[in-house]
C-alpha positions in Angstrom: 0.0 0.0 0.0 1.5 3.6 -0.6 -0.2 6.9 -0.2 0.7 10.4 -0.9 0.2 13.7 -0.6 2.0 17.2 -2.9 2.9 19.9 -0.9 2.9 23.6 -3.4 4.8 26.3 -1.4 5.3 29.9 -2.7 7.5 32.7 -1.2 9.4 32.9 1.6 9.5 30.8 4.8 7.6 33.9 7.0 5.7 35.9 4.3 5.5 32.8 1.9 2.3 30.2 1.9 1.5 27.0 0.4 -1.1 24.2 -0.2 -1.2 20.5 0.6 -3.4 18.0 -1.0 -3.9 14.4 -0.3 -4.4 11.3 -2.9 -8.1 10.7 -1.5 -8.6 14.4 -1.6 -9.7 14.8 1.5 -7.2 18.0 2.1 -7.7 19.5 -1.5 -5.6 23.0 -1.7 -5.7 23.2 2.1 -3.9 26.4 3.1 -0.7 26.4 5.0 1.8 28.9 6.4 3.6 30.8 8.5 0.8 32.0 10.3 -1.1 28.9 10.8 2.1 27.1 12.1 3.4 29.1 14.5 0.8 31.8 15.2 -3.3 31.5 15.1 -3.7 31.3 11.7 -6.2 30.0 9.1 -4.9 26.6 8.2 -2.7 23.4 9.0 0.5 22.5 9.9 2.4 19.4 9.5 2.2 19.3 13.7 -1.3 19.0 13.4 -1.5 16.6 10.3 0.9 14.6 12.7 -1.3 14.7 15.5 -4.3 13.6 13.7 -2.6 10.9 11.8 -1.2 9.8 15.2 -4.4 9.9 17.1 -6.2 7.9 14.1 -4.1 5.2 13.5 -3.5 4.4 17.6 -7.0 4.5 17.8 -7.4 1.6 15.0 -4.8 -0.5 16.0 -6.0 -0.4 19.4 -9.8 -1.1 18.2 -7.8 -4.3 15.8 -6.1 -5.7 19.4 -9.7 -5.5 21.2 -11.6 -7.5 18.6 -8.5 -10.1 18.6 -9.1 -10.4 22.6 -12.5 -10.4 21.8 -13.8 -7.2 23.0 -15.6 -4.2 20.9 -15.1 -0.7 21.9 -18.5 1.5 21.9 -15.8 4.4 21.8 -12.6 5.1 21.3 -11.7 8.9 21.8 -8.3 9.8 21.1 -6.8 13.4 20.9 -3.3 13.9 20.4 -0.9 16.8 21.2 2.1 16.4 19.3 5.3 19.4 20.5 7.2 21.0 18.5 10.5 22.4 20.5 13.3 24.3 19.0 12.9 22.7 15.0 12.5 19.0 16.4 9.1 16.8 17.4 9.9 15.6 20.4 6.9 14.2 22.0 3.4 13.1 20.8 1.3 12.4 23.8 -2.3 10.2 23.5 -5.2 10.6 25.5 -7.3 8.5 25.5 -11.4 8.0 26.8 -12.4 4.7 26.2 -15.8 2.8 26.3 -15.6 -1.1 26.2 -17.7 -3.2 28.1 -16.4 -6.5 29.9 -12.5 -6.1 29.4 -10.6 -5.5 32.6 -8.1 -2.8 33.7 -5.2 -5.4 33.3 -5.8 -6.6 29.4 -7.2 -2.9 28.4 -3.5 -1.8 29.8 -2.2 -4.1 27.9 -3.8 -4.1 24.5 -3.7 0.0 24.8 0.8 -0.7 25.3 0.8 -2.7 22.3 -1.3 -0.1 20.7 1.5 2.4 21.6 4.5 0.5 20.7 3.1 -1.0 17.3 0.4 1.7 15.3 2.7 2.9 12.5 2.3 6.4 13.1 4.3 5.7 16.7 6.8 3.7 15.4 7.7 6.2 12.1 8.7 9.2 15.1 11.5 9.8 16.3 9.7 11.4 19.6 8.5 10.0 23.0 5.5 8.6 22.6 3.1 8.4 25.7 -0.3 7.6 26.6 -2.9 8.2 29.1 -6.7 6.9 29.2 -9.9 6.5 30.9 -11.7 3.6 30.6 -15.6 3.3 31.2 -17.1 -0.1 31.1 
């Protein structure tokens, strides 16, 4: 499986702005730039793309180890804060609220640690990783 994504950027790194768009087409022309990276601009970043690419795919693998265990989750609510610090990601931290009935404390840990270690999104960073959750039965 591959997927990909163009980046078009024009101008300068501060006054300069671009556009990403994605194979499905989901982000089609989205704006980015100086102003929505590092100020409160209108726009993405790539921090954010991260985060949500992060958030998504821990949230499926973990969903893929509770159906192997034999669980279902009525809700699996990830966000994801991902820190930039002086040019370098350096963390990407998980929290996670979690509804699934009948697993325990002890195989939810452990399924959710698997999850961690083993969605691709954690293993492509070169950050510390960490996650917290919730879970309500």
């Amino acid at each position: 499986m591959k997927r990909k994504a163009t980046a078009v950027w024009n101008g300068t790194g501060k006054e300069g702005k671009g556009h990403l768009t994605t194979q499905s087409t989901i982000l089609n022309q989205t704006q980015y730039s100086f102003g929505s990276r590092f100020e409160e601009g209108i726009g993405t970043n790539p921090e954010e793309l991260i985060a949500a690419a992060h958030a998504g795919c821990f949230s499926m693998k973990l969903a893929f180890n509770l159906q192997a265990a034999g669980f279902t989750a009525e809700e699996l609510k990830t966000n994801c804060v991902v820190v930039l610090e002086e040019g370098s990601i350096t963390q990407s931290n998980l929290e996670l609220t979690a509804t699934v009935p009948n697993v325990t404390e002890e195989q939810f840990a452990e399924l959710v640690k698997d999850a961690e270690l083993n969605c691709p999104v954690s293993k492509v960073l070169n950050a510390t990783v960490s996650v917290s959750y919730t879970l309500q039965n």
